[in-house]
N, C-alpha and C positions, 0 to 999 in steps of 0.2 A: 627083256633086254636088261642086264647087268650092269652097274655103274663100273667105270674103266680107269685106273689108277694109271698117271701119265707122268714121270717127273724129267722135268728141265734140269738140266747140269751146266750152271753160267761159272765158265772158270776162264784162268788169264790162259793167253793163247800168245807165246812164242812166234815168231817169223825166222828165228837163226836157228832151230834146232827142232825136232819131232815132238809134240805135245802127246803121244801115243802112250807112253808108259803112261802117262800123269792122268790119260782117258781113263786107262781099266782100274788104274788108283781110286779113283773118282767115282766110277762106276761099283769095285768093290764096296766102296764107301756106303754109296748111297743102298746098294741093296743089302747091305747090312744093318743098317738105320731104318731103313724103309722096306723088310722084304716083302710088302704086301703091293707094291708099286708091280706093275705090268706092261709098262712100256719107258724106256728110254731115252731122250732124244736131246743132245751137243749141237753147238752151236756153227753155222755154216764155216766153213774150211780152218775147223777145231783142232784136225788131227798133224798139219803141216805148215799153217799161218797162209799167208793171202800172198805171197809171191808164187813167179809164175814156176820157176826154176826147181820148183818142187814137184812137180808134175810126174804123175807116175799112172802105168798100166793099171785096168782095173777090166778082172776081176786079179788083184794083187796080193801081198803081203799085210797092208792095211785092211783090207776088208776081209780076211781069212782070220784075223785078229781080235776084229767087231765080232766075225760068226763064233768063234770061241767060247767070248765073252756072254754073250747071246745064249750059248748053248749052256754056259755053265750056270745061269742064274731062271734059263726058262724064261726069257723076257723077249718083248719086242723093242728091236733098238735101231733106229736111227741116228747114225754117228758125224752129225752135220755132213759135213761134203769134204772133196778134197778135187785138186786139179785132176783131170785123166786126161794123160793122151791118147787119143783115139786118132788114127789113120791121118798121123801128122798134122791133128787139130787137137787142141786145146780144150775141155772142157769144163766145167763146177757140175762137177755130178757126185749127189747122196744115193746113198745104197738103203734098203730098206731088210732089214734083217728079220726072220720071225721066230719064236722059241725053241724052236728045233737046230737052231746056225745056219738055216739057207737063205741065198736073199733070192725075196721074193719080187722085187722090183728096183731099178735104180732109176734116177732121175735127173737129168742135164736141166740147170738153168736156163729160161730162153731169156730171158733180157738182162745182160752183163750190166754191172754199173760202170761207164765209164766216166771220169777216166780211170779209176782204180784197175778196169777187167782187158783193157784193151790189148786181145792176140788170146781172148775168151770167143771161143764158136757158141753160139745161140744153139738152146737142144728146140726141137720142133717136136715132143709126146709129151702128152698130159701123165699125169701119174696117182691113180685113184687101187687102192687095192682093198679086201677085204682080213677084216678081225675077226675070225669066226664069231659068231653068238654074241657080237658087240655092235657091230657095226663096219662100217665103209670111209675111210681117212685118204687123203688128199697130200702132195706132197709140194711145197712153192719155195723158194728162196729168195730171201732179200729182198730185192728191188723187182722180181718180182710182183709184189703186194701192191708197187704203183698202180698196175694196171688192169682196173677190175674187170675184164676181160678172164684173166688168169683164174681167179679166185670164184667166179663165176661161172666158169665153163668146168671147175672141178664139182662144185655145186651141183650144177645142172648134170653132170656125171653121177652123182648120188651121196657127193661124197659129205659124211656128218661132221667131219672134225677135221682143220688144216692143217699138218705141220710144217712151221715155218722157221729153219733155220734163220740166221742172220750175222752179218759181222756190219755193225752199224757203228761207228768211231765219228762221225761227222756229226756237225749243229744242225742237221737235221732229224733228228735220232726223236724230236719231240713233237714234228710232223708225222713221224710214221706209227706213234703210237695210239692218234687221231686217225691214222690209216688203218691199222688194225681193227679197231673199236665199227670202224666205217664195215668193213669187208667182213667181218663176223655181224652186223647185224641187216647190210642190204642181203648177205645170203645166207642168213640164217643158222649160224653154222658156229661150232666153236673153233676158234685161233689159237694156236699153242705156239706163241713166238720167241724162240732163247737165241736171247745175243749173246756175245764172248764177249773177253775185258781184254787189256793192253793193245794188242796188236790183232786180238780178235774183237775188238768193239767198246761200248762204252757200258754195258750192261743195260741195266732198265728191262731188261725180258718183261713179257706181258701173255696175260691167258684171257682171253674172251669169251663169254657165253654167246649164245644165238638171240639175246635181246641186246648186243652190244657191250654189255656190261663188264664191268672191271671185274673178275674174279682172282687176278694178284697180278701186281705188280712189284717187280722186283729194285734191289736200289741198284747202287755200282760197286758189289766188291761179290767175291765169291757168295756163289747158293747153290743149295738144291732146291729144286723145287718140284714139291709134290702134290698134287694135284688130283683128286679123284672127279671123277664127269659122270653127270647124267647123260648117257645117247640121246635117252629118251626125252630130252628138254626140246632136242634138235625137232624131230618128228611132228609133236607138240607144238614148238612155234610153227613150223609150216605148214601146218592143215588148218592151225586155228586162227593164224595171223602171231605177229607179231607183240606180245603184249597182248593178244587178244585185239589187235587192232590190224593196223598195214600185212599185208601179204606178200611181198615184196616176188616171192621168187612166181606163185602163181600168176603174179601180174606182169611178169616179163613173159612167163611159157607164154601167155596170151599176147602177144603183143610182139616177138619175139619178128616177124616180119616187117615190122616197121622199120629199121635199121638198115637202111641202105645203104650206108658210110661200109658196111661189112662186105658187098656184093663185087666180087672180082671183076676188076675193072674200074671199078667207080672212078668218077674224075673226084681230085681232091685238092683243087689249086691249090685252097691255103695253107695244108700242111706242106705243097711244096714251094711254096714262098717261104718259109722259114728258114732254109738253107740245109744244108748237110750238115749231120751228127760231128758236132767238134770233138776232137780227141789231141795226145796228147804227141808231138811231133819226138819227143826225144826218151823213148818207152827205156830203152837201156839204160838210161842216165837215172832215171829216177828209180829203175829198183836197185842200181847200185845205193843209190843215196838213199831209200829205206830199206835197206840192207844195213849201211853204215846205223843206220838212227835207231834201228832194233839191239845192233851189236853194244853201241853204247849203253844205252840204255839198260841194256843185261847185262853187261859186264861178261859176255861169255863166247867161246869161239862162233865161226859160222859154221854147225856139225848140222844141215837142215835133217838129215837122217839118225841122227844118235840117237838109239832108245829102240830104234824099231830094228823086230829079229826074223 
């Protein structure tokens, strides 16, 4: 198994207008600086900013654009996400691109953050696909990563390496990088997580090996970031332990029935003592008012489509 050259593209991300030209900008860029790089992958809803009113069919124009791109450089790309309307529901669904310009898989968000995501449909498939003669990659977004469930069940699927979109703008942006570090080493696995700037996040992107470890961390202004990976670290920790030490994921196959909080039906009073999922009662008012707070802020019409052909 071959070591696999991955690079993150942490760039600012628009909400008034298509960040799509500025992708394949970026993208030229980096596989010109870097043509030995072998997979691509922008940061969760990179290509259109985080409103909902952008929301477009897929398979679309955007992602015919990724395959293009893809095809012209012979790379695997991951171009964060974008909304999709599907069957009058709303989704955050990433397309998974492979060398050749076809997508090989796409993947819906199951756990929206609200309130940011609210009139976001939950996707219900995991999304594990193969890298010929590399390895097996995993696909999570965002908030997401909360719930080791997610990142665990793509594990237990096979999968060596997660990539993790993200648009993280909030004060807790320094919680989830302890969340990363946490989920690449109870499964072993490496994290490759790019946030966006402005409107798409606060940066900080992070890579994790499969003993936890920092392998970069990014600051807060534009990067690329390129990255090459041992697979073979992944396999390595898991047969031998962790560190040579903890087992983590064999000691769950083992043990794996003890979890009866999982078993349909269970009674669960105390999560239902907590109350219903708050959300936010005046969803129109607030994406006018970060509509308005992006427009200011950039100085520029509200054209959310300009750029894309």
């Amino acid at each position: 198994m071959k070591p696999f050259a991955i690079a993150g593209i942490q760039m600012k991300v628009s909400a008034v207008q298509s960040n799509v030209e500025m992708m394949k900008l970026k993208l030229d860029i980096t596989m010109n600086l870097y043509p030995w790089v072998e997979m691509v992958v922008f940061s969760e809803l990179c290509g259109f900013g985080p409103l909902l009113h952008t929301a477009q069919e897929v398979p679309g124009l955007f992602e015919q654009e990724m395959q293009k791109m893809a095809k012209k450089y012979g790379i695997w790309l991951v171009p964060g996400s974008i909304f999709e309307k599907r069957e009058g529901k709303i989704y955050n669904t990433a397309s998974v691109i492979n060398p050749q310009g076809e997508v090989v898989s796409r993947y819906s968000k199951m756990f929206p953050f609200y309130p940011y995501e609210v009139g976001v449909t939950p996707g219900d498939q995991f999304c594990v696909f193969d890298v010929p003669n590399v390895g097996k990659f995993g696909i999570s977004i965002c908030y997401d990563m909360w719930f080791p469930e997610t990142i665990r069940t793509l594990s237990v699927m096979g999968a060596e390496v997660i990539i993790h979109p993200t648009l993280t703008g909030t004060i807790d942006r320094e919680i989830e990088l302890s969340i990363a570090r946490a989920m690449a080493s109870v499964n072993q696995c490496f994290l490759f997580d790019v946030n966006g700037l402005d409107t798409g996040g606060s940066g900080r992107s992070i890579v994790c090996g499969p003993d936890g470890g920092v392998i970069y961390q990014a600051g807060s202004t534009e990067e690329i970031i390129p990255i090459e990976l041992d697979i073979e670290r992944v396999k390595r920790s898991r047969e031998l332990g962790l560190l040579r030490l903890g087992q983590p994921l064999k000691s769950f196959r083992d043990h794996i029935g003890v979890f009866g909080i999982y078993q349909a039906g269970a009674p669960l009073p105390y999560l239902e003592s907590l109350g219903p999922l708050i959300k936010p009662t005046k969803l129109d008012k607030l994406t006018k008012l970060k509509l308005k707070e992006s427009e200011i802020s950039q100085n520029e019409p509200i054209t959310a489509f300009k750029g894309l052909k």
